[in-house]
Structures are given as C-alpha cells and as structure tokens.
C-alpha positions in Angstrom: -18.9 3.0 -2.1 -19.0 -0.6 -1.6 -22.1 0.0 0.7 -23.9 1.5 -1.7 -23.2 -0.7 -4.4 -24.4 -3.6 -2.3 -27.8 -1.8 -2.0 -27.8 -1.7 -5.7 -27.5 -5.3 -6.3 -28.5 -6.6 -2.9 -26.0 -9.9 -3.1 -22.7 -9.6 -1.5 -21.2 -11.7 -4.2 -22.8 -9.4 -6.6 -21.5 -6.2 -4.9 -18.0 -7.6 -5.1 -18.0 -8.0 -8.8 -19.8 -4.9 -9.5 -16.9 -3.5 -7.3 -14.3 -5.0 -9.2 -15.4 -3.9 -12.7 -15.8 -0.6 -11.5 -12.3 -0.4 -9.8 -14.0 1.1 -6.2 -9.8 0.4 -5.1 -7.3 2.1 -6.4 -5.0 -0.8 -6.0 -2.8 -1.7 -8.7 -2.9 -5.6 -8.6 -5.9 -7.6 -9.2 -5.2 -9.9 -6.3 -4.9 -7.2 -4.4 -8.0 -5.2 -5.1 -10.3 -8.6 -4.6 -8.3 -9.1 -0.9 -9.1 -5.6 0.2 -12.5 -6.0 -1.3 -13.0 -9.4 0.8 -12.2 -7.7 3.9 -14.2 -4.6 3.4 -17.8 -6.8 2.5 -16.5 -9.3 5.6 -16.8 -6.4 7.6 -20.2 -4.7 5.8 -21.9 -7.8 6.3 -22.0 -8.1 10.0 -24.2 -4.6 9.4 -28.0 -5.0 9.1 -29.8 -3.8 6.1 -31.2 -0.8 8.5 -27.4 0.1 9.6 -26.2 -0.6 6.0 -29.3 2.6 4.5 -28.3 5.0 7.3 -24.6 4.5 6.8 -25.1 5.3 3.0 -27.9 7.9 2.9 -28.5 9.6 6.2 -25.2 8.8 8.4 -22.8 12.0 9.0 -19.3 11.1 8.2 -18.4 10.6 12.1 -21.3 8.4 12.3 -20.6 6.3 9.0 -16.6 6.4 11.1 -18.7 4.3 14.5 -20.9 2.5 12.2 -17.5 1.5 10.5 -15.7 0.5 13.5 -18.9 -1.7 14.9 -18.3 -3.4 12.0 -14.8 -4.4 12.6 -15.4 -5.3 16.1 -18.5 -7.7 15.0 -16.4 -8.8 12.1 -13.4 -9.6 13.9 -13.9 -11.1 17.7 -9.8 -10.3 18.7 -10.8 -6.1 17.6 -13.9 -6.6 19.7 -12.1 -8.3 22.9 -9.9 -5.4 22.6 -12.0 -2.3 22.8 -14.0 -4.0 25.4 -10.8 -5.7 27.9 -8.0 -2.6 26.6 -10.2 0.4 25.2 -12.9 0.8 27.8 -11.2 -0.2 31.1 -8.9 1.8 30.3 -11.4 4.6 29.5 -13.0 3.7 32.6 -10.0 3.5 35.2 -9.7 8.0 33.3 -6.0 6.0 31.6 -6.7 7.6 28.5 -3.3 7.0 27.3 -2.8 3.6 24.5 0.6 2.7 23.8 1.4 0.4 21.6 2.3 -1.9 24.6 -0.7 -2.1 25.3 -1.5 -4.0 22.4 1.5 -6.3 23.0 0.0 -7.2 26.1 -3.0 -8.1 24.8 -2.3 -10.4 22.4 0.6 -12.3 24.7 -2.6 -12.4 27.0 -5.0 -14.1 24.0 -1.8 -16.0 22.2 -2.1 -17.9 25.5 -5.1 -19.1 25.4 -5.3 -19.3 21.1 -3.2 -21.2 19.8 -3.5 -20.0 16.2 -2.1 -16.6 17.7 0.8 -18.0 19.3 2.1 -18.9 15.7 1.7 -15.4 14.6 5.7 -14.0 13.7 7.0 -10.8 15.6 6.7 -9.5 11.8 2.9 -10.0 11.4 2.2 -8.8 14.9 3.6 -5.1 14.8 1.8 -4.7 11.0 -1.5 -6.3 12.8 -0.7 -3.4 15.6 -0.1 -1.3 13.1 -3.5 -1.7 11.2 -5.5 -1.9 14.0 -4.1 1.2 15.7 -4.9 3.2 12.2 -8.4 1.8 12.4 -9.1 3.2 15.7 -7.7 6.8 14.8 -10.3 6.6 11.3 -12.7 5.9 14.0 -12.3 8.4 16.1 -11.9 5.9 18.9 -8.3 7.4 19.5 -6.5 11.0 18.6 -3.9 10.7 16.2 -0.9 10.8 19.9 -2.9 7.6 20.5 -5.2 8.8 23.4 -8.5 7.3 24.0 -11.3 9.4 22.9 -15.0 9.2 24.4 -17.0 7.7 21.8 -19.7 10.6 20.5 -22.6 8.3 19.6 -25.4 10.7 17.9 -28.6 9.8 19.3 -30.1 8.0 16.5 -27.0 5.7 16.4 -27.0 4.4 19.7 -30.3 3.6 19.4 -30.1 1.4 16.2 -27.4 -0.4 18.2 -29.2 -0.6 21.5 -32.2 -1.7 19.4 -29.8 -4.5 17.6 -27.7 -5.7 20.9 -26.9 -3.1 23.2 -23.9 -4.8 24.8 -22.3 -3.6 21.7 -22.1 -0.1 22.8 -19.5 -0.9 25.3 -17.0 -1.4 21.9 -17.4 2.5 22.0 -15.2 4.5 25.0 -17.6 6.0 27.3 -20.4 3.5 26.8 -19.4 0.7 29.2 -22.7 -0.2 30.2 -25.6 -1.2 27.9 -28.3 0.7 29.9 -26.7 4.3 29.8 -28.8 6.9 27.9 
C-alpha cells in the first residue's frame, strides 16, 4: 500500500504523510505508526522506480515477497551479510537447516569487528533474531521449521535484478553466482 501511494505522489516524504492520514497501519499509537512507516519507505527506497511499478502492478504475491526481501537486504547491510555469509553457504554446503544459533554466531562474528553491535543487550539481540527470522519465512527464503528454501526467482525478476547489479542475486538461496541463468 505504501508502494503504491508513493507512485501516487512520487516524494517519499509525501508518501509518508499521505500514509499517515490514511492510517495504511493499523497501529494504535501515532509514534508508532510513523516508526513502522520509516522503516517500511527505508526499505522501498533502496527499489528503483522500475522494481517499485512491477512490485505494485504486475508482481505475483511471491514475487512482491523477493522484491520485498531485496529490499531489506539493500536497506540493511547486516540482513545482506547474512544471506550471503549464513543463507547461501549454507544452501550451498546442501545444510539446509537455520537454527537460531546460527544467527548468534553471526552477529558474535560482526559484534567483533562493529563496535556499535557489541553494545547491542542480550535483550535487543533475540527480538532482532526474532524479526529477522520472521522476515525470512514472509519471504519465502525459509519454511516456517526454519529450513532454507531455494529462492524461486520468476524469470522476469531475476532479470530486473541482474539488469540492476547481479551480485545481488546471491541474497536469494540457490543463486550464489551472478552469471547463473
């Protein structure tokens, strides 16, 4: 809904308070409505205009859920390190189980190296688990028990990303290397 608004009015500032005078959320608190509204247009952003049409007039729901998860992993570099360094080897080395230790792991591995991670409390770190692993199942990327599922990239998508940046594909299971057809 927020896509389409933004094709509407064509700002993103714009789109956000179209969306909040039409209540798109269904949150109760105003504060909380313009936070999940900020991170929804955060992540619509990184989309070009081209990805932004298809995902509101031509896209299939499972290829609005891809076109959806690209944007997370463009939006947020730690959700892109992740499905590249967790997702696909994984994937690739056929370990197509993803416990939630392996997102432990992970960030120990990054909090070492980021220092703005290392501050993160135990607390913050299961509900940023939590949110990222519920992501992944609205994806598709992973079944509901948590296994990793190979991405199913409709033709027509996985050109728009290969015609974009093709190293992107490799955010989807299954597509570890950019010149796969």
């Amino acid at each position: 809904e927020v896509a389409r608004l933004h094709a509407v009015h064509q700002g993103w500032k714009e789109t956000m308070a179209q969306a909040l005078t039409q209540g798109v959320t269904a949150l109760p608190k105003a504060a909380s409505r313009r936070r999940s509204l900020r991170e929804v247009i955060a992540r619509l952003a990184t989309l070009s205009d081209q990805e932004l049409a298809f995902l509101t007039a031509e896209a299939e729901r499972s290829e609005q859920q891809m076109l959806l998860w690209l944007a997370n992993c463009r939006a947020y570099r730690f959700v892109a390190e992740f499905a590249t360094e967790v997702l696909q080897e994984r994937f690739l080395a056929r370990r197509f189980d993803l416990p939630p230790e392996s997102f432990d792991l992970f960030f120990e591995e990054k909090a070492e190296w980021h220092r703005k991670l290392a501050t993160i409390s135990a607390s913050t770190r299961r509900k940023l688990r939590q949110v990222l692993f519920r992501i992944m199942r609205e994806a598709g990327v992973i079944s509901d028990a948590n296994a990793i599922q190979h991405a199913n990239l409709s033709p027509r998508l996985e050109d728009m990303i290969r015609t974009r940046k093709p190293t992107e594909l490799v955010f989807f299971p299954g597509f570890a290397h950019a010149g796969r057809r």
